[in-house]
C-alpha atoms as an extended CHARMM CRD file, in Angstrom:
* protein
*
       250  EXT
         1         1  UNK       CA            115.1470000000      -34.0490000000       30.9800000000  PROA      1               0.0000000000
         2         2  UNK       CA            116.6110000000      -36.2540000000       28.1860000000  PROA      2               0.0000000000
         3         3  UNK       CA            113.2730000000      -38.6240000000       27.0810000000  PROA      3               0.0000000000
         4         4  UNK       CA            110.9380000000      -36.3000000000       26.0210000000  PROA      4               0.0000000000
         5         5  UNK       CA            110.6500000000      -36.8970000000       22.7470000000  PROA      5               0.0000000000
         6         6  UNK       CA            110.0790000000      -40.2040000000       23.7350000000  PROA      6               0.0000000000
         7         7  UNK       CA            107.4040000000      -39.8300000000       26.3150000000  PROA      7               0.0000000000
         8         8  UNK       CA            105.5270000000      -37.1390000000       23.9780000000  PROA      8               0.0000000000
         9         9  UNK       CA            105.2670000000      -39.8090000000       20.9020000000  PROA      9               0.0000000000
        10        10  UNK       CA            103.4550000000      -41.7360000000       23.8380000000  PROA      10              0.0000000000
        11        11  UNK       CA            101.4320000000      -39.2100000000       25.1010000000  PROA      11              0.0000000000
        12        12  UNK       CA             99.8530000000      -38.0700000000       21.7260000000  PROA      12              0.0000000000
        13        13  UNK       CA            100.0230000000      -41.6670000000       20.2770000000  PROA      13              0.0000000000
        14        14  UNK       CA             96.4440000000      -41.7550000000       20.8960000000  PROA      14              0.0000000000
        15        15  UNK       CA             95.4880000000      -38.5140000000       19.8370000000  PROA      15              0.0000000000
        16        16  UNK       CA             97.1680000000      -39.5460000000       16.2790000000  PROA      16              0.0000000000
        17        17  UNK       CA             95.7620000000      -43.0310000000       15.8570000000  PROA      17              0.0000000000
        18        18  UNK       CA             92.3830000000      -41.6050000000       16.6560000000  PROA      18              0.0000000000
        19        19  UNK       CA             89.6930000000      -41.4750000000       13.7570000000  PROA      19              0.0000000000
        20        20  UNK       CA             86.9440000000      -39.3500000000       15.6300000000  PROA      20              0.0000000000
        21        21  UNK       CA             88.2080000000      -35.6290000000       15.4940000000  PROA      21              0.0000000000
        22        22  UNK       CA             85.6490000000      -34.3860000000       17.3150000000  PROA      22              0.0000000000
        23        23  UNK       CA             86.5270000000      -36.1060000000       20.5010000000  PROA      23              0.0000000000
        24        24  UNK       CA             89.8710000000      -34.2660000000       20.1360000000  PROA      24              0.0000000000
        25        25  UNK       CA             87.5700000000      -30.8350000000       19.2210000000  PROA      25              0.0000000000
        26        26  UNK       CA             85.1650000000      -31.2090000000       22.3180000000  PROA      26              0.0000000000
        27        27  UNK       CA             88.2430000000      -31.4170000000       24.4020000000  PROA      27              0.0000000000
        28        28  UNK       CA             89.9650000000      -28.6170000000       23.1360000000  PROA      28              0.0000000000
        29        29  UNK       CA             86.4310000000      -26.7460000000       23.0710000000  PROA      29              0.0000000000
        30        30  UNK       CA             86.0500000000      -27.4380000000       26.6960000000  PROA      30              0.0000000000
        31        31  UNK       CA             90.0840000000      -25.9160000000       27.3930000000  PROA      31              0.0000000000
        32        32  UNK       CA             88.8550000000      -22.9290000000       25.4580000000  PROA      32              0.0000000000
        33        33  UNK       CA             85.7440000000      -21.9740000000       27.1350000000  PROA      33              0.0000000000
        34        34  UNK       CA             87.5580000000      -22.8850000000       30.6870000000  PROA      34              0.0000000000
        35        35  UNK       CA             90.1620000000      -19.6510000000       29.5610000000  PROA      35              0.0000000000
        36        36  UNK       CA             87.2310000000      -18.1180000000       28.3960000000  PROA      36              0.0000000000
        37        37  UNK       CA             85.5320000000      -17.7720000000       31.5370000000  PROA      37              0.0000000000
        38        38  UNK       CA             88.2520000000      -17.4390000000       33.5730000000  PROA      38              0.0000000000
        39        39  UNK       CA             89.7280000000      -14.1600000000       32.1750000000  PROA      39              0.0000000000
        40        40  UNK       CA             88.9260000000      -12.2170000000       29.1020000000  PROA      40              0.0000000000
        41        41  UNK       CA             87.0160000000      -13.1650000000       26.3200000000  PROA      41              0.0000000000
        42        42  UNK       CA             89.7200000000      -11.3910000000       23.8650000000  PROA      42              0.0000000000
        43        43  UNK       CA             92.6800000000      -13.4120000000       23.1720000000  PROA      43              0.0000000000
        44        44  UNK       CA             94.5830000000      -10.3730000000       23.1140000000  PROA      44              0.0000000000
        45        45  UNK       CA             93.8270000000      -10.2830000000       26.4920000000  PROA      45              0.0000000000
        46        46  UNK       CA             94.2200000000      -13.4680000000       27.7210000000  PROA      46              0.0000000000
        47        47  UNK       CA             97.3850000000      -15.1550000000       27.4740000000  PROA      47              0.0000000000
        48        48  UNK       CA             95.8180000000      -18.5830000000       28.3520000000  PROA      48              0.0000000000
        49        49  UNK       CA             93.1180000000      -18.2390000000       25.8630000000  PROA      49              0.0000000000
        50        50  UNK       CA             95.7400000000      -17.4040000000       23.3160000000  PROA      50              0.0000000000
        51        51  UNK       CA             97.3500000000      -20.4730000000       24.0200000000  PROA      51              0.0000000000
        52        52  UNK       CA             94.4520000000      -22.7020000000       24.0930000000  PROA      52              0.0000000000
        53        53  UNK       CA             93.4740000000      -21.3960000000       20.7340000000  PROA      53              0.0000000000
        54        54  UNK       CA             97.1190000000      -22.1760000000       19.2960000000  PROA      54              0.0000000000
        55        55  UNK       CA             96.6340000000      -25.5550000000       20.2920000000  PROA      55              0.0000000000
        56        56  UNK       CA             93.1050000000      -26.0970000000       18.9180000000  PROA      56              0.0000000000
        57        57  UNK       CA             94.5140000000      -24.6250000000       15.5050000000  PROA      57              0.0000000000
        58        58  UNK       CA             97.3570000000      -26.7920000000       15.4000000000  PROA      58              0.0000000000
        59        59  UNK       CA             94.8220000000      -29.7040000000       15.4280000000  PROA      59              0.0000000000
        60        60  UNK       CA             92.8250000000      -27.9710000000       12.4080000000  PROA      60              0.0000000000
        61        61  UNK       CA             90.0750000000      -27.3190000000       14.8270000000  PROA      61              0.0000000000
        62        62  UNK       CA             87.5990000000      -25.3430000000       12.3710000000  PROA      62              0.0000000000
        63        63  UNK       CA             87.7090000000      -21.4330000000       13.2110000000  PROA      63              0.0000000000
        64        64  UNK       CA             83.4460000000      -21.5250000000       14.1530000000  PROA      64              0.0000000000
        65        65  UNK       CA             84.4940000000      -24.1740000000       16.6210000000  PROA      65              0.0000000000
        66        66  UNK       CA             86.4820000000      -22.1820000000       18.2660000000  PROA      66              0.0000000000
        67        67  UNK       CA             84.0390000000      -18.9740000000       17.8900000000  PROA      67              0.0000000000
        68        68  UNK       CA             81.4790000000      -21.2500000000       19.2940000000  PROA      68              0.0000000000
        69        69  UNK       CA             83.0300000000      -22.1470000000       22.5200000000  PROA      69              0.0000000000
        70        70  UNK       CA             84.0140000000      -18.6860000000       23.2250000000  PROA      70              0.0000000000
        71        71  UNK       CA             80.4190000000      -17.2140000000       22.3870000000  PROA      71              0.0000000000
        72        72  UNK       CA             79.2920000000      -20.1720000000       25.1530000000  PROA      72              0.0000000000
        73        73  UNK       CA             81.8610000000      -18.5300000000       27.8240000000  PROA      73              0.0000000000
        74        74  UNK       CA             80.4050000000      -14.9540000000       27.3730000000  PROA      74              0.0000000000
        75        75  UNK       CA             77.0670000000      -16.3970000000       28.1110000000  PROA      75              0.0000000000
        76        76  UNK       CA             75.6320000000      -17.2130000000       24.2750000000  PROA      76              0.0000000000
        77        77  UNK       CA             74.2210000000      -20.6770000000       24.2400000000  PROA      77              0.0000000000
        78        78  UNK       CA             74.0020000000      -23.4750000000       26.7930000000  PROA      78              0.0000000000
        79        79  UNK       CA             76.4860000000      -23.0040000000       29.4770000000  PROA      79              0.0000000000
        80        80  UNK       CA             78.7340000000      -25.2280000000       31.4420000000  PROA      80              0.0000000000
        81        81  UNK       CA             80.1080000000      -25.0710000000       34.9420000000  PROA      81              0.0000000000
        82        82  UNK       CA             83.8890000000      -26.7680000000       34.2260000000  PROA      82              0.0000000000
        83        83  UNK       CA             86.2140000000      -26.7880000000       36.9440000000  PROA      83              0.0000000000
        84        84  UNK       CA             89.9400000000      -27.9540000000       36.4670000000  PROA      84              0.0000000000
        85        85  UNK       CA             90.7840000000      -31.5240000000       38.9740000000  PROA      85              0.0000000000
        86        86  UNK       CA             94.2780000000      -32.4730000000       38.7060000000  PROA      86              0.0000000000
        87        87  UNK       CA             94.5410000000      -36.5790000000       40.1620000000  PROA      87              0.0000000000
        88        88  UNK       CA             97.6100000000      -38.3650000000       40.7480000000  PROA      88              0.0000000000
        89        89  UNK       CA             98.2770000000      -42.1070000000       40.8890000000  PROA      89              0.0000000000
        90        90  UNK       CA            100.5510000000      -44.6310000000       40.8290000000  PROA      90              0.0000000000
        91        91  UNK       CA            101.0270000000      -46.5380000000       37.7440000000  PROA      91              0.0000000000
        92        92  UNK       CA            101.9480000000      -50.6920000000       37.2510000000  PROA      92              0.0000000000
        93        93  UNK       CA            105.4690000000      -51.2510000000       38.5710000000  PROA      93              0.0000000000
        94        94  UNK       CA            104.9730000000      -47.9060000000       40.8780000000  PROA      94              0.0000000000
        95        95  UNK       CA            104.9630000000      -45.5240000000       37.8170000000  PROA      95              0.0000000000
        96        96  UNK       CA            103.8990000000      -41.6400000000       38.8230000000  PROA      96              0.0000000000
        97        97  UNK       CA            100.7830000000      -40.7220000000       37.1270000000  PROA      97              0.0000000000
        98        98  UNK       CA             99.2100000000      -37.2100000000       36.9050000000  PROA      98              0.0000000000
        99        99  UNK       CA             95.8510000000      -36.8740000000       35.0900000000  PROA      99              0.0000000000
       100       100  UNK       CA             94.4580000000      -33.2100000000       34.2680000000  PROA      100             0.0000000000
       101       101  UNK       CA             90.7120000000      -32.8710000000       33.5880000000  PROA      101             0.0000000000
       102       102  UNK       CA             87.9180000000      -30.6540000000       33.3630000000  PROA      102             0.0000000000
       103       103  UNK       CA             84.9800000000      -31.6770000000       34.8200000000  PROA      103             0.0000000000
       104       104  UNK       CA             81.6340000000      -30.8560000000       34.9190000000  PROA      104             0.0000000000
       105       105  UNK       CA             80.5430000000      -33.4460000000       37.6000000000  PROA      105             0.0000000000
       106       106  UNK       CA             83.7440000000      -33.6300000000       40.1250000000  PROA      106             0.0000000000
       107       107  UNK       CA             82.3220000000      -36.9130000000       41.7480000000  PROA      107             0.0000000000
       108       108  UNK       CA             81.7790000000      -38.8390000000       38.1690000000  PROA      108             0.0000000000
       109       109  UNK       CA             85.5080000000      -37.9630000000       37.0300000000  PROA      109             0.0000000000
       110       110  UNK       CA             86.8800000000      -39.0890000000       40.0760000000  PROA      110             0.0000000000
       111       111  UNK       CA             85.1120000000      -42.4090000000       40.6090000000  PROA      111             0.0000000000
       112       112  UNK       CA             85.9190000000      -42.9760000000       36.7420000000  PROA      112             0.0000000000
       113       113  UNK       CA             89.5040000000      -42.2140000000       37.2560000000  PROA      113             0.0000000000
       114       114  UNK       CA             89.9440000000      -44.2220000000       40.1220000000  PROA      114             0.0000000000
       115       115  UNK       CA             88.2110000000      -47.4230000000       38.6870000000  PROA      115             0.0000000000
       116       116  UNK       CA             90.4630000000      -46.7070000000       35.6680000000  PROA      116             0.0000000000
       117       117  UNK       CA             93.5970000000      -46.6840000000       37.8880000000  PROA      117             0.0000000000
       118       118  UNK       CA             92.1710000000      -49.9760000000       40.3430000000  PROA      118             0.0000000000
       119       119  UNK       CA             91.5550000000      -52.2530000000       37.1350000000  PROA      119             0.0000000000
       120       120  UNK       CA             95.0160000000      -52.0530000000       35.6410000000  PROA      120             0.0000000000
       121       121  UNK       CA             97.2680000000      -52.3030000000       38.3540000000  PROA      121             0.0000000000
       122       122  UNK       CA             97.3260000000      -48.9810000000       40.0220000000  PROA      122             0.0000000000
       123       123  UNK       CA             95.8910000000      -46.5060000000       42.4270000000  PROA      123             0.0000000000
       124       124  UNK       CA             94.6110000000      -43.4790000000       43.4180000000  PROA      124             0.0000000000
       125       125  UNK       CA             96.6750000000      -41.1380000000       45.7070000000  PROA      125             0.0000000000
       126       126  UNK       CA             96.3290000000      -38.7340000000       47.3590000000  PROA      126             0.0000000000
       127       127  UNK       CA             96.6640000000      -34.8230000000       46.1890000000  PROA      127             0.0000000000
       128       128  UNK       CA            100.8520000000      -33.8560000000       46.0750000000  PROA      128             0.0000000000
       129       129  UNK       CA            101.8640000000      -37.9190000000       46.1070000000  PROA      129             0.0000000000
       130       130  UNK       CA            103.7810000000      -37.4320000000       42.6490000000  PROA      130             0.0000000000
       131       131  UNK       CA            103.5490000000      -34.6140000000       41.6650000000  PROA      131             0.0000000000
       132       132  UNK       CA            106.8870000000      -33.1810000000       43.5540000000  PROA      132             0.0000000000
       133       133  UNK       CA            108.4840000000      -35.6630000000       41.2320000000  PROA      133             0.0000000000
       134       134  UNK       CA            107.5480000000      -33.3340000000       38.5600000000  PROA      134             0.0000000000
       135       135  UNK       CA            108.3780000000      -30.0130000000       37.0410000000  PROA      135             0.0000000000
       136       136  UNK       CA            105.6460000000      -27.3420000000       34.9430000000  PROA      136             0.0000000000
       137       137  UNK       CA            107.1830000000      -26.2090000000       32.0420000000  PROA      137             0.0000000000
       138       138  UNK       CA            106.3790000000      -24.7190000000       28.7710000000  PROA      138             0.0000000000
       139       139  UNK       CA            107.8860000000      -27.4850000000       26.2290000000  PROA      139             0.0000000000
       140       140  UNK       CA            108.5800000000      -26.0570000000       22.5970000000  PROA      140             0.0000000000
       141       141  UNK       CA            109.3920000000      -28.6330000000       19.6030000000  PROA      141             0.0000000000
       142       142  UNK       CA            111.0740000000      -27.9360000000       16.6300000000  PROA      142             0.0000000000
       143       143  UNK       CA            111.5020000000      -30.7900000000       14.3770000000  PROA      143             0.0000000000
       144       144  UNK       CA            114.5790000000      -30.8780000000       12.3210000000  PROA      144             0.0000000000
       145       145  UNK       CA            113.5840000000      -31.5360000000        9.0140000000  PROA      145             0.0000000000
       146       146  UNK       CA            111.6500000000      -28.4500000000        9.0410000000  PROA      146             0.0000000000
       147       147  UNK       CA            115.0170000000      -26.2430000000        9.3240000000  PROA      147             0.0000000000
       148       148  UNK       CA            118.0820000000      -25.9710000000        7.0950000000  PROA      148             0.0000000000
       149       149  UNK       CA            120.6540000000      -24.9170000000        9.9530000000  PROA      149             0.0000000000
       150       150  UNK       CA            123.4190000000      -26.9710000000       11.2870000000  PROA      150             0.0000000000
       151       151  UNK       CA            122.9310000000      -28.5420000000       14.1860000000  PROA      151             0.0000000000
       152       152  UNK       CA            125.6300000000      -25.9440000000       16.0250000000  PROA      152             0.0000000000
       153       153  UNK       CA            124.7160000000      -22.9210000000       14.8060000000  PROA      153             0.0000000000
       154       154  UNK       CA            120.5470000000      -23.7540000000       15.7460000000  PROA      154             0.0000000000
       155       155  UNK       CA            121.6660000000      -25.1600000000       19.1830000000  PROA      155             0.0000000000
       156       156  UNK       CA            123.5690000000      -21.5350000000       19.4170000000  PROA      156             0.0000000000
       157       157  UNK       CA            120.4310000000      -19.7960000000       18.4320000000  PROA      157             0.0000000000
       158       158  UNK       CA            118.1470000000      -21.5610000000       20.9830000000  PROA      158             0.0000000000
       159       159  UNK       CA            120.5510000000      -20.8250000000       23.5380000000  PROA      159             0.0000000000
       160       160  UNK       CA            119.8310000000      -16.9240000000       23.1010000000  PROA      160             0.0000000000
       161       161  UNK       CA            116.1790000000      -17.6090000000       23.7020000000  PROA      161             0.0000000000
       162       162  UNK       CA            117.5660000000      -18.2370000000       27.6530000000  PROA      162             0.0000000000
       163       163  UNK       CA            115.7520000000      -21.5180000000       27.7290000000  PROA      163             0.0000000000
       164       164  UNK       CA            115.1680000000      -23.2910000000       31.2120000000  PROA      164             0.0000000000
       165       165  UNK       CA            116.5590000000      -26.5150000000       29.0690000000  PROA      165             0.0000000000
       166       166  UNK       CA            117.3340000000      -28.0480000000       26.0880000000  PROA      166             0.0000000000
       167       167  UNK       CA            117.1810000000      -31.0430000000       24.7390000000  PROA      167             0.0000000000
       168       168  UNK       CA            118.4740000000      -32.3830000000       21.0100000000  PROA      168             0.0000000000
       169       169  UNK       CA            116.7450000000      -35.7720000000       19.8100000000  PROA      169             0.0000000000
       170       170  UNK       CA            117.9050000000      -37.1790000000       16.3800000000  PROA      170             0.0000000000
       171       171  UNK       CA            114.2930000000      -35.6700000000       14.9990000000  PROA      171             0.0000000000
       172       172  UNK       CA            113.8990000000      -32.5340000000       17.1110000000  PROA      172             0.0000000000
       173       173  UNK       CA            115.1620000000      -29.2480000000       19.3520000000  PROA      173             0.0000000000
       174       174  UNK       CA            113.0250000000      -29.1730000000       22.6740000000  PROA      174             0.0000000000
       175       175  UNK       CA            113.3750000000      -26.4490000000       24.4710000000  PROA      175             0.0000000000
       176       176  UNK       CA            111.9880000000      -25.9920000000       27.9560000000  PROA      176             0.0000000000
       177       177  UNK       CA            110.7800000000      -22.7780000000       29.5680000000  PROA      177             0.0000000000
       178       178  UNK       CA            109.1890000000      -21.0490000000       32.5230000000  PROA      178             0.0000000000
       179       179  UNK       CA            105.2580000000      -21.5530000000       32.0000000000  PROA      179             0.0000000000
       180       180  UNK       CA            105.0130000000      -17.7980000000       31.7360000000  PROA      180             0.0000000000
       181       181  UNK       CA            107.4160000000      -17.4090000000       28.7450000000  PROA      181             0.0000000000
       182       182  UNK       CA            105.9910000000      -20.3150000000       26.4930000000  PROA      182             0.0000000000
       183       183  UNK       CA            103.9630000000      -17.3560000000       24.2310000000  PROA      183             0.0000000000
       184       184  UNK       CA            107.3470000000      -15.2980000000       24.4160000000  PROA      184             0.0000000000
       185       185  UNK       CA            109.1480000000      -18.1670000000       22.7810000000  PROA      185             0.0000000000
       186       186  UNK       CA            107.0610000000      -19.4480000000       20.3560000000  PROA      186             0.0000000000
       187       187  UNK       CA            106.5270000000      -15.7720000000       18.7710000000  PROA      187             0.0000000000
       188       188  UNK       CA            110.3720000000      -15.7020000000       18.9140000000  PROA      188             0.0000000000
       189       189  UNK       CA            110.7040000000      -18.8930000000       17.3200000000  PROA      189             0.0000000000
       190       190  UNK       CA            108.0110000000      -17.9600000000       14.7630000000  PROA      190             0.0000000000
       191       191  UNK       CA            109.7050000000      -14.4160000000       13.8440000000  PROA      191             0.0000000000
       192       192  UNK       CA            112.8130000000      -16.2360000000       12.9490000000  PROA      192             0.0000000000
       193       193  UNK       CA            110.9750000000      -18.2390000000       10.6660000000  PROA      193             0.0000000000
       194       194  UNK       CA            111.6250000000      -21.4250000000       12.6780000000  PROA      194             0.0000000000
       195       195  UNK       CA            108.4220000000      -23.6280000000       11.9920000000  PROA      195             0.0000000000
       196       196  UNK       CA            106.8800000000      -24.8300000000       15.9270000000  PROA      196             0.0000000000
       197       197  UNK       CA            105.5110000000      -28.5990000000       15.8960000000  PROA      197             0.0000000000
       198       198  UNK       CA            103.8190000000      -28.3350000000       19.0580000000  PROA      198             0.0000000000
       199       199  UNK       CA            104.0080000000      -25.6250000000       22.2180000000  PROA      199             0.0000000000
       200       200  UNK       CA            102.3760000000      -26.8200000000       25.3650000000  PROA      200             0.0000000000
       201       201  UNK       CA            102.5810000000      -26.6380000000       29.2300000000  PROA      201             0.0000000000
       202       202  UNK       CA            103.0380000000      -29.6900000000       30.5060000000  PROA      202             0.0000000000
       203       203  UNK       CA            104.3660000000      -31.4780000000       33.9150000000  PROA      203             0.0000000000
       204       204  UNK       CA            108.0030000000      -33.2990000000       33.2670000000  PROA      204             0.0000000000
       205       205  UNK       CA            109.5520000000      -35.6500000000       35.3260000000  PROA      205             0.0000000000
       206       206  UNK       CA            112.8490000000      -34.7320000000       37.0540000000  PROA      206             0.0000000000
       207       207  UNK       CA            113.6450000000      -38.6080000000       36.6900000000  PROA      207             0.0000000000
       208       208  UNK       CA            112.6640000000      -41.5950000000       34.4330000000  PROA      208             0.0000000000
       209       209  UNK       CA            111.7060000000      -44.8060000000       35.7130000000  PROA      209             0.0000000000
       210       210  UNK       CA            112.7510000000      -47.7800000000       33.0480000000  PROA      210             0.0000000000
       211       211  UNK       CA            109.8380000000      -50.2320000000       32.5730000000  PROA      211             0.0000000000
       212       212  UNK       CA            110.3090000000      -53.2950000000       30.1330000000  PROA      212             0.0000000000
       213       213  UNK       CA            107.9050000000      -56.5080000000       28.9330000000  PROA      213             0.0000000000
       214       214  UNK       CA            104.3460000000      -56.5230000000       30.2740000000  PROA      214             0.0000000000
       215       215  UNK       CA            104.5410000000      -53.4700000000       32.7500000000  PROA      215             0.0000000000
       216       216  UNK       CA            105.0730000000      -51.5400000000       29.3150000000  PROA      216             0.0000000000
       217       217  UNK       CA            101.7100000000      -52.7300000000       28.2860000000  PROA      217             0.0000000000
       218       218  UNK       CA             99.7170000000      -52.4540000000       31.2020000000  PROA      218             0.0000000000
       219       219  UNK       CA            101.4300000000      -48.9140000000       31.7350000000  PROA      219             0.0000000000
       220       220  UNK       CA            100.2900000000      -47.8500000000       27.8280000000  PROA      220             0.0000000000
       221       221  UNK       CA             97.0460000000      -49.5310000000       28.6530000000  PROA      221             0.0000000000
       222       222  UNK       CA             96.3180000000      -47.1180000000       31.4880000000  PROA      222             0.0000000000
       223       223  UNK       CA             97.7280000000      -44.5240000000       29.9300000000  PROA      223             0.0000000000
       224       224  UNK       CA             95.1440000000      -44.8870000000       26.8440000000  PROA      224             0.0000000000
       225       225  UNK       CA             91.9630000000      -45.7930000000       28.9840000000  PROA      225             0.0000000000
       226       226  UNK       CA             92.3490000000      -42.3470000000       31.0720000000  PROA      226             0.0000000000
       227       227  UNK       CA             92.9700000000      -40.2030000000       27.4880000000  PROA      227             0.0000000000
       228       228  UNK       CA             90.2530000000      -41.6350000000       26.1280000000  PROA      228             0.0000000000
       229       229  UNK       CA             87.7820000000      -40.3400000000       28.9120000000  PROA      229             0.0000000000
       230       230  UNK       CA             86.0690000000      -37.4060000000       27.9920000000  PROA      230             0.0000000000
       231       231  UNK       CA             86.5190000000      -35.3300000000       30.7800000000  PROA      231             0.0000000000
       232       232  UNK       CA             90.5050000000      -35.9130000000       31.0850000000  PROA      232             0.0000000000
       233       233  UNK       CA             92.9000000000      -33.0950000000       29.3090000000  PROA      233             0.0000000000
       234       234  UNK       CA             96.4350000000      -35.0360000000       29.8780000000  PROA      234             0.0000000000
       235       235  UNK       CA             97.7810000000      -37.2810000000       31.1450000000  PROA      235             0.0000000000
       236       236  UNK       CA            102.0670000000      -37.1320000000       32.3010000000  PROA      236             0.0000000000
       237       237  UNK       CA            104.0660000000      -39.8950000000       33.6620000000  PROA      237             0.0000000000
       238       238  UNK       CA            107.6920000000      -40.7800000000       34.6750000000  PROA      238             0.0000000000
       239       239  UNK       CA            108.3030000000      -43.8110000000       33.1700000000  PROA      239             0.0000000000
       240       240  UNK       CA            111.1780000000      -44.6420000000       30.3970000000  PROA      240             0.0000000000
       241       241  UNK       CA            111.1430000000      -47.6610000000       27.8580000000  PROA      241             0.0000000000
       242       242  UNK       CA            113.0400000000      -48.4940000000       24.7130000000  PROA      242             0.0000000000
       243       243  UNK       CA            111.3080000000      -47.6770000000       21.4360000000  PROA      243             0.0000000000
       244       244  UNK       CA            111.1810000000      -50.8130000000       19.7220000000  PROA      244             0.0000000000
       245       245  UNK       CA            109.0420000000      -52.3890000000       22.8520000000  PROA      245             0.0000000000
       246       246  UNK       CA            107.3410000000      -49.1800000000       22.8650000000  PROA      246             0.0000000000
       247       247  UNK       CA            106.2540000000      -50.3260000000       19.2030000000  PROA      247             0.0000000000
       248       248  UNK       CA            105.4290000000      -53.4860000000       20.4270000000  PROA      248             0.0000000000
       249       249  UNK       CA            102.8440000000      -53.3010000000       22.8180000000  PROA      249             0.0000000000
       250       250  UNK       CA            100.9060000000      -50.0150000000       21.0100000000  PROA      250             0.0000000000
């Protein structure tokens, strides 16, 4: 699974660069209130509420945000009907694209998605066309910096945590694990006072494809126009490109 540093810089490059936070909060509102309604309404309850709140409080998402969407899934306010739509594509130079969004209007998100898909190069397939290409995991980063250990003894420790895989980057420890034992881990991680960047479930490639020149440009350009759209969570790909071109065309 070697790359995954890599392809997660991409991923969240976006979500960095961009000004608006509450773009990024109405997103992680919507993931919220989805959990919400779909189990219990306590977090200590829910495991995927739990999680969706970790993640909106790792982006500083204010506390009464968080409240709010809640109070909206136990009926308080104005409510939504969200369902979850997960699209897959082909990418410029036959790159495997999955796209996870909650929608409130299934036939606007999908007519969106595909136009986004048609204009740069790409298409629209059909439901299971990549996604065997990919695995579900719970991915865990710890960045380096943030711990004093040597590099043996931490890769020693991780190992006890019975991780799926591992992965050591010149910045970071990612570990990969069964969706189910993502919560597990982090609160492991966090008891041994080993500071989490980021803890999310996401869908990684068994296999890179390497991409160079335009293609990366037309691939980051696709990649950005479907995370920008309102309705779309993530979105995962396979493909692989040096950093420095990476840089380039961002």
């Amino acid at each position: 699974m070697a790359g995954h540093s890599k392809w997660k810089n991409i991923q969240h490059r976006k979500g960095r660069q961009d000004a608006i936070k509450g773009k990024i909060f109405a997103k992680l509102g919507r993931e919220i209130y989805v959990a919400a309604r779909r189990g219990d309404k306590d977090p200590a309850n829910n495991n995927q509420l739990r999680l969706a709140i970790a993640k909106a409080k790792a982006q500083n998402m204010p506390n009464e945000n968080i409240d709010r969407a809640i109070k909206k899934a136990a009926g308080e306010g104005e409510a939504s009907n969200f369902e979850s739509i997960t699209y897959e594509g082909y990418g410029p130079d036959g790159i495997a694209v999955i796209v996870e969004a909650l929608t409130d209007n299934r036939n606007r998100t999908a007519a969106d998605v595909r136009f986004a898909f048609t204009k740069r190069g790409g298409n629209l397939g059909e439901s299971g066309c990549v996604s065997w290409m990919f695995n579900r995991f719970g991915v865990v980063e710890i960045e380096k910096e943030a711990v004093s250990k040597e590099e043996d003894e931490m890769e020693l420790l991780l190992l006890e945590l019975d991780p799926e895989d591992m992965e050591i980057t010149d910045v970071s420890y990612v570990l990969y694990v069964q969706p189910d034992r993502l919560e597990e881990v982090q609160q492991a991680l966090v008891e041994q006072q080993f500071p989490v960047a980021s803890a999310d479930i996401m869908m990684v490639p068994e296999n890179r494809v390497s991409i160079e020149g335009e293609t990366i440009k037309k691939v980051l350009d696709l990649i950005d126009t479907l995370e920008d759209h309102d309705d779309v969570q993530a979105v995962f790909t396979n493909f692989d490109a040096d950093e420095q071109e990476i840089e380039k065309y961002s």
